[in-house]
ROTIKE-980967 format. One record per residue (C-alpha): residue number from 1; z, y, x. Coordinates in pm, whole numbers, plus 32768, in hexadecimal, padded with zeros to 4 digits. Example, Ala and Ser with C-alpha at 12.3 -4.5 7.8 and 13.67 -1.06 7.14 Angstrom:
1 | 830C | 7E3E | 84CE
2 | 82CA | 7F96 | 8557
//
This chain:
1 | B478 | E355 | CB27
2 | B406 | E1DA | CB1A
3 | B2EF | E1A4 | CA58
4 | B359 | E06B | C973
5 | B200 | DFCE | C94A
6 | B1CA | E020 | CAEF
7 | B2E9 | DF03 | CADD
8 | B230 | DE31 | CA23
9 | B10D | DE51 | CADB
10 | B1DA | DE0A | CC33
11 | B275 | DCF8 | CB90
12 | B12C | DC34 | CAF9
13 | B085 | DC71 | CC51
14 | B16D | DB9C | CCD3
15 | B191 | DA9C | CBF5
16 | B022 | DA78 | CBED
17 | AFBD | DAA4 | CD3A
18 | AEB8 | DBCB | CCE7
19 | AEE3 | DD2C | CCB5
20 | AD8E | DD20 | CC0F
21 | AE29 | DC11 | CB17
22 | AF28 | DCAA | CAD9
23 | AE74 | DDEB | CA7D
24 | AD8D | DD36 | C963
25 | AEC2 | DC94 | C8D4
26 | AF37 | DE0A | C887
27 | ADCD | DEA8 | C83F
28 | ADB0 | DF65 | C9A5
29 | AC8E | DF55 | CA75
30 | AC9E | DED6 | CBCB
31 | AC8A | E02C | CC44
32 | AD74 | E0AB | CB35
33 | AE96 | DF75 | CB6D
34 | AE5E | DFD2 | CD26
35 | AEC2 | E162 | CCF4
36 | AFFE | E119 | CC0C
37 | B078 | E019 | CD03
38 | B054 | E134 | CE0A
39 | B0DA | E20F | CD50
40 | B234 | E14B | CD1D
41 | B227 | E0FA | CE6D
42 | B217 | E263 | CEB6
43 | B33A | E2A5 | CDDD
44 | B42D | E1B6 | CE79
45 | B3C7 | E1FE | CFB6
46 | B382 | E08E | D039
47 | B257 | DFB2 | D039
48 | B27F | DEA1 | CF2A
49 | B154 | DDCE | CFA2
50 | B08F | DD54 | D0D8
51 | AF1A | DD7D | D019
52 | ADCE | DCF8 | D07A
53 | ACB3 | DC4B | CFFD
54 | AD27 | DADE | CFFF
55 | AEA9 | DB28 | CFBF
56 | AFE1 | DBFA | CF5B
57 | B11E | DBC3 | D00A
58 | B25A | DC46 | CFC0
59 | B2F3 | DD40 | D0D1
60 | B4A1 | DCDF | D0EB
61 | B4A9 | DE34 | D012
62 | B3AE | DDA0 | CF29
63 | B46E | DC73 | CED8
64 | B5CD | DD17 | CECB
65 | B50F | DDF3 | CDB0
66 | B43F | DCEA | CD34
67 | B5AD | DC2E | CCF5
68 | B659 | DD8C | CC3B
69 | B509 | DDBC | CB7D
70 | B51B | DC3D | CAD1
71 | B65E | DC69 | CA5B
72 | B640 | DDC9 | C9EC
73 | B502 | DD6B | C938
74 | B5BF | DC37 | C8A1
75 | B6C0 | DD17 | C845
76 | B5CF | DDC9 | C760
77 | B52B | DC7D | C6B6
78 | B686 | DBE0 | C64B
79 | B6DE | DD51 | C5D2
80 | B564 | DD8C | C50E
81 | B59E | DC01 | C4AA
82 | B704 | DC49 | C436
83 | B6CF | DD54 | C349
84 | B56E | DCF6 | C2E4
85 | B529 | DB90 | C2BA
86 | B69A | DB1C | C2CA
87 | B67D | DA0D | C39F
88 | B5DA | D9EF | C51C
89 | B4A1 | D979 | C511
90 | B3CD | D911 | C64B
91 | B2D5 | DA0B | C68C
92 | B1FF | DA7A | C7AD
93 | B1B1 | D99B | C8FE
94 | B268 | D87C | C995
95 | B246 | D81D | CAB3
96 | B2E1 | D6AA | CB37
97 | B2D3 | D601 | CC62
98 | B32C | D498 | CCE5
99 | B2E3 | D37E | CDDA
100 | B1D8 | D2B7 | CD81
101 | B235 | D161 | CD0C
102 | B33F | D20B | CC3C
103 | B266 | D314 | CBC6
104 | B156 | D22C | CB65
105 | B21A | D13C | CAB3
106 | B325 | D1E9 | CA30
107 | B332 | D35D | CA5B
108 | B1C1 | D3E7 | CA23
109 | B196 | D310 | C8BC
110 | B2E5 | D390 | C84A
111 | B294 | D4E2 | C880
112 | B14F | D4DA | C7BE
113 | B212 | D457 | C68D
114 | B2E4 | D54B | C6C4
115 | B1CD | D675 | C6C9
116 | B135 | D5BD | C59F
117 | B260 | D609 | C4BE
118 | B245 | D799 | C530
119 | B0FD | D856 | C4ED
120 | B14A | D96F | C5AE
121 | B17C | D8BD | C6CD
122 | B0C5 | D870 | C811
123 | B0F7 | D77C | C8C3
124 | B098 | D75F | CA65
125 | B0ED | D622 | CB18
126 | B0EF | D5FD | CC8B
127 | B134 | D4A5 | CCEA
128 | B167 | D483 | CEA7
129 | B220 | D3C2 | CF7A
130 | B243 | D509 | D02D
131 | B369 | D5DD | CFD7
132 | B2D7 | D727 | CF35
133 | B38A | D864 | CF73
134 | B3F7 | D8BB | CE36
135 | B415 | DA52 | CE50
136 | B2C7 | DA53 | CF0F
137 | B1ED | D969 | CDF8
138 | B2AD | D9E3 | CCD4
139 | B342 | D89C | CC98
140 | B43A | D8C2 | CB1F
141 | B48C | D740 | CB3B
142 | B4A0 | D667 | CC7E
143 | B52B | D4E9 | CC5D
144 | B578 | D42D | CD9C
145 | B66A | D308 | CDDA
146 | B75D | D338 | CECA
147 | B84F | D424 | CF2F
148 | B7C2 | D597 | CEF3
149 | B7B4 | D650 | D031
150 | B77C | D7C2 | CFE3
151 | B8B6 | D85B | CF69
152 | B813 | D991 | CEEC
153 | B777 | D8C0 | CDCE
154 | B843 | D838 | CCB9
155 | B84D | D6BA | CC95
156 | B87A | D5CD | CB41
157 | B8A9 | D456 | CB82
158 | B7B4 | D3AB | CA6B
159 | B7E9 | D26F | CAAA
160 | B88D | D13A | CB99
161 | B78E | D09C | CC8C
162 | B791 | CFE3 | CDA9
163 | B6B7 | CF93 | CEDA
164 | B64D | CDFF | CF25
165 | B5B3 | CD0E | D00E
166 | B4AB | CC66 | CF5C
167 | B361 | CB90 | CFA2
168 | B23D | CAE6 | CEE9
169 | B293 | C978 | CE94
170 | B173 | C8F0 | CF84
171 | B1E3 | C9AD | D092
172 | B35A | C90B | D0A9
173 | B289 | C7CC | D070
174 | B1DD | C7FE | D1A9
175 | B2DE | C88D | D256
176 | B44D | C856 | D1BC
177 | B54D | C904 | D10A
178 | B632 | C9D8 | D217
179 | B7A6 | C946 | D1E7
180 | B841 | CA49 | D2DF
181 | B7DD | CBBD | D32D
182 | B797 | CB46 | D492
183 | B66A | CA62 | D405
184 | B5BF | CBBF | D3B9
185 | B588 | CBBC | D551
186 | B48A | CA94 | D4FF
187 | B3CC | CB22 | D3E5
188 | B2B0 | CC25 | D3A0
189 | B379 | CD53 | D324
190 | B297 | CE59 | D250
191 | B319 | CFCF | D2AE
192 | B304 | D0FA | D22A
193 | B2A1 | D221 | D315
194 | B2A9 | D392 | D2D1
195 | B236 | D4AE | D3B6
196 | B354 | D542 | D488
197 | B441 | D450 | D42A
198 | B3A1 | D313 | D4B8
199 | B3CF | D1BC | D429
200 | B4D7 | D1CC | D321
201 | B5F2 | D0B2 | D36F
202 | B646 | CF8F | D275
203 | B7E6 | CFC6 | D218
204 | B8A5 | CEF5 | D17E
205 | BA41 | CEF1 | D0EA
206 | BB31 | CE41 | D1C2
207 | BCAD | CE2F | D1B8
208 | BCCA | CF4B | D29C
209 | BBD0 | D01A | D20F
210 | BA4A | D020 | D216
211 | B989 | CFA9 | D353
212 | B80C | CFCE | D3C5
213 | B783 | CE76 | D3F3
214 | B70B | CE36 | D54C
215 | B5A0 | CDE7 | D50A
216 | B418 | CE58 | D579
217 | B325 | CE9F | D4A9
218 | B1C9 | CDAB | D4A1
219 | B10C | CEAD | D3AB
220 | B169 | D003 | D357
221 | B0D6 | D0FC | D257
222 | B13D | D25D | D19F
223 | B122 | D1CF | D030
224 | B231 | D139 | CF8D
225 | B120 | D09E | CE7D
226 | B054 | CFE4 | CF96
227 | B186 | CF42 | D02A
228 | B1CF | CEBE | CF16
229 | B07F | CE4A | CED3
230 | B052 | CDE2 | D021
231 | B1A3 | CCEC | CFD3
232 | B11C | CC76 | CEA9
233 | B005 | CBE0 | CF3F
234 | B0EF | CB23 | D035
235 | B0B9 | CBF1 | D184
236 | B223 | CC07 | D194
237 | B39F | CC9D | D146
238 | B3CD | CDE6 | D0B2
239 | B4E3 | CECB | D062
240 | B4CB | CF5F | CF18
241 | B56E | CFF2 | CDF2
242 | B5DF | CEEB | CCB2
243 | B51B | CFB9 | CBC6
244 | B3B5 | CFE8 | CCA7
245 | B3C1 | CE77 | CCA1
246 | B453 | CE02 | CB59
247 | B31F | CDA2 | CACA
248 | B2A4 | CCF0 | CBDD
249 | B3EC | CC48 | CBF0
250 | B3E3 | CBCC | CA5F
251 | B26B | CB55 | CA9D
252 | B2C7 | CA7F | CBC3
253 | B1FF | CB05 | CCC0
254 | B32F | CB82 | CD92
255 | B472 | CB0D | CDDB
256 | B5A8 | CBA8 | CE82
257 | B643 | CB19 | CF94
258 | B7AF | CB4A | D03C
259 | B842 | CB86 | CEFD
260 | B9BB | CBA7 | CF89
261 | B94D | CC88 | D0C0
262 | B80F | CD5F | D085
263 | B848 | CE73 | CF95
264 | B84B | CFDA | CFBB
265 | B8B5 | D0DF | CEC6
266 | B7B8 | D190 | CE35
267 | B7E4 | D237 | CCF7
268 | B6EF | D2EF | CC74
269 | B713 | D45E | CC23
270 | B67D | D5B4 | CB9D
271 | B688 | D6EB | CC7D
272 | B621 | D823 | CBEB
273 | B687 | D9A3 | CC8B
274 | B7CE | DA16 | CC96
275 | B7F4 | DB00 | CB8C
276 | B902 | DB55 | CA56
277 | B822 | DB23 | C935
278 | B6E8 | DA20 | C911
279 | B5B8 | DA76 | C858
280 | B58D | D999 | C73D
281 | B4A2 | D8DE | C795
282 | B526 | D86E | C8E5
283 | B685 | D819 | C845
284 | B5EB | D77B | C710
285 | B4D3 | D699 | C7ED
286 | B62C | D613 | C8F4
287 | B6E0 | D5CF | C799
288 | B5CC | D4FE | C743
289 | B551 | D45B | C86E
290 | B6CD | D3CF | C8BD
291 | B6EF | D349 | C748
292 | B5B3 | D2AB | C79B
293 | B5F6 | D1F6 | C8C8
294 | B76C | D1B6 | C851
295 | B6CB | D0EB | C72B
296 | B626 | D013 | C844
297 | B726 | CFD9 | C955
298 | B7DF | CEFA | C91D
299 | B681 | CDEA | C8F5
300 | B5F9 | CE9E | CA04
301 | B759 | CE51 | CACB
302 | B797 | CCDA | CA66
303 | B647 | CC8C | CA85
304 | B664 | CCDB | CBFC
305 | B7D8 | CC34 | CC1A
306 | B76B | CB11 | CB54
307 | B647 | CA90 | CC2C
308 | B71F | CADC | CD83
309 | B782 | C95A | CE21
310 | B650 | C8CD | CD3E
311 | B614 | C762 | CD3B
312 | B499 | C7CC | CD80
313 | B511 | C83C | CEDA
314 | B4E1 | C727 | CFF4
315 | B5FF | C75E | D106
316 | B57E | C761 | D24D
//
């Protein structure tokens, strides 16, 4: 017989990244929290976690269990919340991840309002370029633009978005504004570059569907954030999402170009694990963080389409 709180245990080791954690958060000792995770592990018959003194892992066994345990466990807080409170209330530890620029902007201040309206919540924030595996960091809330990959995860479009060329006003002073995708050719491109998947491509809508621009990158980097930095201060075009560079767009310091050709799809989304029933506080926090954003789109949209073909542009 399964030891409920053994669950738990399994369950906040994960989500924490540290059995020992884990083991204060329930009132066990180090040693105490290490022989009950044995101990389920000796009752299912599987090893749960890869353990040693810098990390835990999850095993595939581990995070098939790891995925029944969450929603069991959430099972049991709506049901306690249902007949107690009478209302779901966000309780426990959250854990969200997202790229940078978006995170930083957008996605990490929303989530601390959010934590501030519920006491008995806590709130961990992991904001990467680098796509975390959810199951093995104990992820509860990823949001990425784009088309979600992994169909073992569940997937909740937040809001539209968009990807654009853009620039720093001095730099298409110094060097023109592109008329033509094949201008790109003569201008220093900014790339993004992730391990294992090279440089990522630059694709944009045409009438017979979405093409990768023929380009080479002049600088490449891993961060999202510095490219965008790195365009602001006029070392060149980047590709990037209408709401990472909104407010640079309103404050003039970029400026779309290619309005009519450059723009990539690229809505923005929550993933969580797929599962029946949601504890509250992972259902309650994507509630909130999509009538958030919602409340901003359409600025953060127009702001974007409005400056595309600007006067401010010089044609080259």
């Amino acid at each position: 017989m399964i030891d409920l709180e053994d669950m738990q245990l399994f369950v906040r080791a994960v989500s924490d990244g540290s059995l020992s954690a884990a083991g204060r958060e329930l009132g066990l000792s180090p040693a105490v929290a290490s022989k009950r995770l044995t101990r389920l592990e000796q009752t299912l018959g599987v090893r749960l976690l890869q353990r040693s003194s810098r990390r835990l892992a999850l095993t595939d066994e581990g995070s098939v269990y790891y995925e029944r345990c969450m929603g069991i466990l959430g099972d049991i807080d709506e049901a306690n919340t249902a007949v107690g409170a009478g209302q779901m209330e966000a309780r426990g530890t959250l854990h969200v991840s997202a790229p940078l620029d978006l995170g930083r902007q957008w996605i990490g201040p929303i989530a601390a309002d959010f934590a501030a309206q519920h006491p008995k919540l806590r709130l961990r924030i992991s904001i990467s370029d680098t796509t975390l595996d959810m199951f093995e960091h104990g992820v509860d809330v990823a949001v990425r633009s784009g088309t979600p990959a992994d169909s073992q995860l569940i997937s909740r479009q937040l809001v539209r978005n968009y990807r654009v060329i853009c620039a720093a006003p001095a730099y298409l002073a110094r060097h023109g504004c592109p008329s033509h995708t094949d201008d790109l050719q003569q201008h220093t491109c900014l790339m993004l570059h992730r391990p294992g998947r090279g440089i990522l491509p630059w694709i944009v809508q045409t009438a017979t569907g979405p093409r990768s621009l023929p380009i080479s990158a002049t600088i490449t980097c891993d961060s999202g954030d510095l490219m965008r930095e790195l365009a602001v201060a006029g070392h060149g075009l980047a590709f990037k999402s209408a709401w990472d560079i909104a407010a640079d767009v309103r404050a003039g310091r970029l400026l779309p170009v290619l309005a009519d050709t450059a723009r990539e799809q690229a809505h923005i989304h929550a993933i969580y694990p797929s599962r029946r029933f949601l504890p509250a506080r992972i259902r309650l926090f994507i509630d909130y963080l999509q009538k958030v954003l919602q409340s901003h789109e359409h600025d953060v949209l127009d702001s974007v389409r409005l400056a595309q073909g600007s006067p401010k542009q010089k044609q080259g």
